[in-house]
C-alpha positions in Angstrom: 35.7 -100.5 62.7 34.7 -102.2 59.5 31.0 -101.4 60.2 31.6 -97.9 60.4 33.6 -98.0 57.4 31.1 -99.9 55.5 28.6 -97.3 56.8 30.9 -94.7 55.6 30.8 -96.8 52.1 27.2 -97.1 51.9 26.4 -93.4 52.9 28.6 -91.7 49.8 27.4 -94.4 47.7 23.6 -94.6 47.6 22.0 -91.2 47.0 19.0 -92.5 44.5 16.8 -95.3 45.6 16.8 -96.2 48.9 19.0 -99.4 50.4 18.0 -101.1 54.0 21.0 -103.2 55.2 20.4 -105.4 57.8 24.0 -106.2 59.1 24.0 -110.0 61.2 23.9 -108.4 64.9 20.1 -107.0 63.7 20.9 -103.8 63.3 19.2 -102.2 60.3 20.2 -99.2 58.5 18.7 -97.3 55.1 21.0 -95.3 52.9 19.2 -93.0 50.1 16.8 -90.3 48.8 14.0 -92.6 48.3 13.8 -91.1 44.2 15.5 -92.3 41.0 16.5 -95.5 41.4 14.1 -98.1 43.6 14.0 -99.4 46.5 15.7 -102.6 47.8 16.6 -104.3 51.3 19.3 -106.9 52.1 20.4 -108.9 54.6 23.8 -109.9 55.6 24.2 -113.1 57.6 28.0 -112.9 57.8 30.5 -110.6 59.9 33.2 -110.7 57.6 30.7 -109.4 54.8 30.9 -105.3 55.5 35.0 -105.9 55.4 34.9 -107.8 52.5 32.5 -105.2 50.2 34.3 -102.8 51.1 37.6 -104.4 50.0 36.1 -105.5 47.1 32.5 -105.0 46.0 32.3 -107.2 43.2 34.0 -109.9 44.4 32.2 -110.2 47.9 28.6 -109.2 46.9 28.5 -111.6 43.5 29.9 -114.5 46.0 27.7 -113.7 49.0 24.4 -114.0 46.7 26.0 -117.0 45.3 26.4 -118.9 48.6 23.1 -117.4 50.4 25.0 -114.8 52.9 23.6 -112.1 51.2 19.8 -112.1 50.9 17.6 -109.6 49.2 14.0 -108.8 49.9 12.1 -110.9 47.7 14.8 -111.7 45.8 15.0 -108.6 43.8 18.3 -109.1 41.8 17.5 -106.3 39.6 16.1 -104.1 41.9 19.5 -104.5 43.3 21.9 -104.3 41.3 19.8 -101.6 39.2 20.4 -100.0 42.3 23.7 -100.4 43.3 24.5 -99.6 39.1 22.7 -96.3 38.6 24.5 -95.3 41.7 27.9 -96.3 40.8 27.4 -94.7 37.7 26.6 -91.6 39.4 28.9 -91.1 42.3 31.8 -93.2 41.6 34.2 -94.5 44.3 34.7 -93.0 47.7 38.3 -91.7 48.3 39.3 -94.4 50.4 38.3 -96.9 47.9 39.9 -94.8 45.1 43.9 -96.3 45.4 42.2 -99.8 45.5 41.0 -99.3 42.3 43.7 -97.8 40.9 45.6 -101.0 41.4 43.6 -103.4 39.8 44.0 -101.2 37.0 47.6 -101.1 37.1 47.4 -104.9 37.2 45.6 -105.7 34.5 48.4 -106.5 32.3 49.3 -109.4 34.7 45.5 -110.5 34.7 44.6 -110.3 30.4 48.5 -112.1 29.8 47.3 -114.6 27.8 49.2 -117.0 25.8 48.3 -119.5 24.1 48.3 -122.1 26.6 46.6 -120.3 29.1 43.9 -118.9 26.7 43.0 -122.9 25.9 42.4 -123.4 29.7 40.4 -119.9 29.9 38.3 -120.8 27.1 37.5 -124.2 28.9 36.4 -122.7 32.1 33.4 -121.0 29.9 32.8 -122.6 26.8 33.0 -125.9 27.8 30.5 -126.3 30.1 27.9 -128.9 29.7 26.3 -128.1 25.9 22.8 -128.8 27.7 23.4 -125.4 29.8 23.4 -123.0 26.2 20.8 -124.9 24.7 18.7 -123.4 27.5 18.5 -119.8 26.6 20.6 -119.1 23.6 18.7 -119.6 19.8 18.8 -122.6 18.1 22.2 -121.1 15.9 23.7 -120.9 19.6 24.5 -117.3 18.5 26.4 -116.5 21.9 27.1 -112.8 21.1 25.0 -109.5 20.9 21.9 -109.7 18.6 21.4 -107.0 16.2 17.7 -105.5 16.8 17.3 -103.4 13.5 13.2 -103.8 14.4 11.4 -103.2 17.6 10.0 -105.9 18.8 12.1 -108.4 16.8 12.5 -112.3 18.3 15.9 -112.8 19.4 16.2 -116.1 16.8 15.4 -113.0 14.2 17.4 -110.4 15.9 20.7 -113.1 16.0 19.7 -113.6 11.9 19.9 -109.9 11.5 23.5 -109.7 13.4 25.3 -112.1 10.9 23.5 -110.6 7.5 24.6 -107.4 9.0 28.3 -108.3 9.1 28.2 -110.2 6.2 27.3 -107.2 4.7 29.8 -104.9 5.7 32.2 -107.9 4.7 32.0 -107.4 1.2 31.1 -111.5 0.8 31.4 -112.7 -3.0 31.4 -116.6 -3.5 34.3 -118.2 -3.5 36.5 -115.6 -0.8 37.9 -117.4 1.6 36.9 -116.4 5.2 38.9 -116.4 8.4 36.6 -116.6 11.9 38.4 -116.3 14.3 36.4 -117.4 17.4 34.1 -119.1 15.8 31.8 -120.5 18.6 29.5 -123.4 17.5 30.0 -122.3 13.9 26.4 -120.6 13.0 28.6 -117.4 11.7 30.7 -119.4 9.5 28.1 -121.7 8.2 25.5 -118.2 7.3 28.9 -117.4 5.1 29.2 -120.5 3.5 25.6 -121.5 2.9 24.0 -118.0 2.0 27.0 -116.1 0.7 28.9 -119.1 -1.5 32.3 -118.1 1.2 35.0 -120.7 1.8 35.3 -120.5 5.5 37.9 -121.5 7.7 36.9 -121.1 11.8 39.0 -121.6 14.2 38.5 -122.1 18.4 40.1 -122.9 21.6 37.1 -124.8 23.0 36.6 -128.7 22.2 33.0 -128.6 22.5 32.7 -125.3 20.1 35.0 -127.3 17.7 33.5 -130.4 17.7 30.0 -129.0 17.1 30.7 -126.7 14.6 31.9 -129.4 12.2 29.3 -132.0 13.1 26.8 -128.9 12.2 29.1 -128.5 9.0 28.8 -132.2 8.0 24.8 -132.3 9.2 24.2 -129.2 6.5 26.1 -130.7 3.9 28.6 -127.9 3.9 31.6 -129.4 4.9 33.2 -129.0 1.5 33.3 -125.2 2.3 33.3 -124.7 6.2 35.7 -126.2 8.1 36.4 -125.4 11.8 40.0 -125.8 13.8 41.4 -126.4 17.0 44.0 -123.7 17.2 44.8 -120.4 18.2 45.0 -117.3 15.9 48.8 -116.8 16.3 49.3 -120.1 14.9 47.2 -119.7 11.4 49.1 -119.0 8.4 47.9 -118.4 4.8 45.9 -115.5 3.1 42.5 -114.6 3.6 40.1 -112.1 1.2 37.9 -111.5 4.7 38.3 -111.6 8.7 35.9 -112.1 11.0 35.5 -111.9 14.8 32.7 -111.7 16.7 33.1 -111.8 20.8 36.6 -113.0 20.5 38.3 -110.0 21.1 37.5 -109.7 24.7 39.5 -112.4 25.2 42.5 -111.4 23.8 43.6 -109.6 26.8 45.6 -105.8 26.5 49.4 -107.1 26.2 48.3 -109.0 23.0 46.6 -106.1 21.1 49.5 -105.5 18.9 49.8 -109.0 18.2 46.4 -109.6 17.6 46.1 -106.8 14.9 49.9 -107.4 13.5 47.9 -111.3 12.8 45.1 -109.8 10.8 47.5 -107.3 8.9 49.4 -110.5 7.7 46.5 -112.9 7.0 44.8 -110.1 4.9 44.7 -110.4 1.2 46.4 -106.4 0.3 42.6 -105.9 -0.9 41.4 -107.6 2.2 38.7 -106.7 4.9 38.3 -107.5 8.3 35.5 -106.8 11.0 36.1 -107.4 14.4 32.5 -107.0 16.6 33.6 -106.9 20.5 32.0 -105.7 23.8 33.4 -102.1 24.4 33.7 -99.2 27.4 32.6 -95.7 26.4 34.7 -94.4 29.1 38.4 -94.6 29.8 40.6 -97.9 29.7 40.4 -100.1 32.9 40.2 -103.4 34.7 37.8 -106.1 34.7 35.4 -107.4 37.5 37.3 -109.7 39.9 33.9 -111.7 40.2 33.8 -112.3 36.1 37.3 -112.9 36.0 37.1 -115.7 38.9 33.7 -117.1 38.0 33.0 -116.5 34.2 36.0 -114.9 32.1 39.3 -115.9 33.1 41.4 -113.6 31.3 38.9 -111.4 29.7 38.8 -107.7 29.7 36.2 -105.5 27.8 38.3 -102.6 25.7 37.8 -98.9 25.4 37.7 -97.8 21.4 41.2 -95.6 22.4 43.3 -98.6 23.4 41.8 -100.6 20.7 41.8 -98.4 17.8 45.6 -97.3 19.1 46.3 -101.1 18.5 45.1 -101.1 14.7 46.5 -97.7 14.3 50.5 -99.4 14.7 49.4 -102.2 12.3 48.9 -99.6 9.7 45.5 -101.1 9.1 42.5 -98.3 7.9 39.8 -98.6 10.2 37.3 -97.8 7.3 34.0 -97.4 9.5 33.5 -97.7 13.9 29.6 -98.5 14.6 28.3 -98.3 17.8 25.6 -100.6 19.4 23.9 -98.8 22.7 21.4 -101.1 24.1 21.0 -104.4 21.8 23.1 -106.1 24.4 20.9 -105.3 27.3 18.3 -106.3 25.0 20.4 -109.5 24.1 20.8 -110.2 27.8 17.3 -109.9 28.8 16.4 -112.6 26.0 18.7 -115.1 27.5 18.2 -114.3 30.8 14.4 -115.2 30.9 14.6 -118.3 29.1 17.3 -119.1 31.7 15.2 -118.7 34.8 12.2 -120.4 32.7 14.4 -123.6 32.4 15.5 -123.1 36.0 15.0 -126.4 37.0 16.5 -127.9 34.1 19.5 -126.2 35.1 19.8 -127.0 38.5 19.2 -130.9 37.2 22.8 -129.9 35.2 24.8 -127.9 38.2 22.7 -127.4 41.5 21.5 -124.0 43.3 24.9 -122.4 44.0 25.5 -122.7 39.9 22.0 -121.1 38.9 22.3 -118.3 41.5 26.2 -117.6 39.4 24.6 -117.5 36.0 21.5 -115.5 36.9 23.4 -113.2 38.5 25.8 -113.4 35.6 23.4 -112.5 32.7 21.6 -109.7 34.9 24.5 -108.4 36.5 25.9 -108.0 32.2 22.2 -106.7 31.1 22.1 -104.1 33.7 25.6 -102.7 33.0 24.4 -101.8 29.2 21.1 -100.3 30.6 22.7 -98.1 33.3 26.7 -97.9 33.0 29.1 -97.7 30.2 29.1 -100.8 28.3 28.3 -101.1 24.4 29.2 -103.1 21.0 32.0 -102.3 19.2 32.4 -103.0 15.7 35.6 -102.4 13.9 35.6 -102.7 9.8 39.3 -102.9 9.1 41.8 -103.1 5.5 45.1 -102.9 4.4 43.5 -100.1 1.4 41.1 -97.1 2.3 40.0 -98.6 -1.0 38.8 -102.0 -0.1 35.4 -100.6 0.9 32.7 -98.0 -0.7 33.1 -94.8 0.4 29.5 -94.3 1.9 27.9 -96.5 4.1 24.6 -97.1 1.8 25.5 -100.2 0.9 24.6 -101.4 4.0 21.3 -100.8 4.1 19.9 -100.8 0.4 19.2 -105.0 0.4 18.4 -104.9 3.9 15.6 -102.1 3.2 14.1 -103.4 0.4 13.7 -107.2 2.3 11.8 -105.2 5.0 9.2 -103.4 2.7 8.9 -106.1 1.0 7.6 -108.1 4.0 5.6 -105.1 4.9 4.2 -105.4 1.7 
């Protein structure tokens, strides 16, 4: 029954490309027009595997590939999922698949509730891996969130420098404001405010490793005096801030904590304060998150659509003063990181072993293809308590930055 179903599956599914499935009694079957997507052939080598896609697609194809009972054809993971992605995109879910999905939406609440306590042990299933793993394909700032690609053809060490000048811009930094980040990763954010903008920057985290890091870097750069990173959680920071920043926190808030997320920033804001929150986004409709990131990478994550998030802010009473969108630099981003990944392979496997670099490959592709070919962008959020905290056109954000780049060309 559960091959004809899976047959069923397969046959509304892929109409670009073409996919040959080789199921584990031998038989072989192609699904596809042959155009607009390529060409790919698997092989399962499990009987429970055409059940178990169908059940759950993410879940069971991320964790076959993982474990080896799912092969591909010269190991084409993009080919693949390019495939299985432009599709998707396309047809969306077959009817009997539909209620399935309907209730992994209607659970989400359960899956993104996040208190403290549970966002500390979330945090530590990612961010505290083995430091050795992110020095392998992130930039020497360990800049683990989009890069900002205002040039084509741009490194991703000058990219990542053009993402934090960026925001400090549209921060409004003056020496001496004092600086909230909230998520503040290893600290390269905070430490660009301190050093090249003369802020006084407080960062906080939830991972050890992050926190530890970010104030050795701190000491290292002499700035200690003026950044100094915590171990806590935003709900328990008290105090006044001129400026907020977040970047690739907010996907780990988690829905049921919107409103308390934003009624935090409302209260930590100076009443001429400014905030910008930078977050992966869906240009599409609110809904749930991939059982495979939530198990393997994300506990607890959830990317947001602009209409939940911006309803949020909206019953803080904060202005949202400008929304930017980013199409594309993630992709771009991912594809950085995901070939200095696989050219410190073996490095890698030295750290975990082959079940661990098969997760994170598929991982980074499986998050670069999803910008190139389904719905996912940046977000970025400029926030205050006074429509009059910022200028009233967005020049201001460009007039330095253009006159650094002909001078350059010059």
């Amino acid at each position: 029954m559960w091959v004809q179903v899976f047959d069923a599956f397969l046959e509304h599914l892929i109409r670009q490309g073409r996919l040959t499935v080789t199921l584990p009694s031998g038989r072989t079957q192609s699904y596809g027009s042959g155009e607009g997507a390529p060409e790919v052939a698997i092989t399962l080598h499990d009987d429970t595997l055409p059940r178990k896609i169908v059940l759950s697609p993410d879940m069971a194809v991320g964790e076959a590939y993982m474990d080896g009972r799912l092969t591909i054809a010269g190991d084409d993971l993009r080919g693949f999922l390019s495939l299985a992605l432009i599709n998707i995109h396309a047809q969306g879910q077959p009817w009997f698949r539909r209620p399935l999905e309907y209730l992994r939406v209607a659970l989400r609440h359960l899956k993104q509730f996040n208190p403290a306590s549970r966002s500390r042990a979330n945090v530590a299933h990612h961010y505290d891996l083995s430091g050795e793993l992110y020095d392998l394909f992130l930039d020497a700032d360990r800049q683990y969130s989009c890069a900002y690609f205002s040039n084509p053809g741009m490194t991703l060490e000058a990219s990542q420098e053009a993402k934090k000048h960026h925001i400090a811009r549209k921060l409004l930094i003056e020496p001496g404001m004092r600086v909230l980040d909230i998520g503040c990763g290893w600290g390269g954010m905070g430490l660009t405010l301190a050093r090249d903008y003369g802020a006084e920057v407080t960062g906080i985290t939830l991972s050890t490793e992050q926190h530890a890091m970010a104030n050795r870097r701190a000491e290292e750069a002499g700035l200690a005096q003026r950044a100094k990173f915590l171990l806590t959680d935003y709900r328990d920071i008290s105090g006044e801030f001129d400026r907020i920043v977040s970047v690739g926190m907010f996907e780990h808030v988690g829905v049921p904590h919107y409103e308390t997320y934003f009624r935090s920033l409302r209260q930590l804001l100076t009443p001429e304060g400014v905030a910008l929150i930078h977050t992966i986004g869906r240009s599409e409709p609110p809904g749930s998150t991939s059982p495979w990131i939530t198990k393997y990478i994300f506990p607890g994550g959830y990317v947001p659509a602009m209409s939940e998030t911006l309803r949020a802010i909206e019953h803080q009473k904060l202005v949202t003063t400008d929304v930017e969108v980013w199409r594309l630099h993630y992709a771009e981003t991912l594809s950085h990181w995901l070939s200095r990944f696989e050219d410190n392979i073996d490095r890698a496997r030295a750290l975990y072993d082959d079940r661990f670099c098969r997760m994170w490959r598929y991982y980074l592709l499986a998050s670069e293809l999803t910008f190139r070919h389904a719905t996912q962008v940046v977000f970025q959020f400029q926030l205050a308590r006074d429509q009059r905290s910022v200028p009233l056109t967005r020049d201001y954000l460009y007039r330095e930055a253009g006159l650094s780049t002909r001078r350059a060309a010059e």
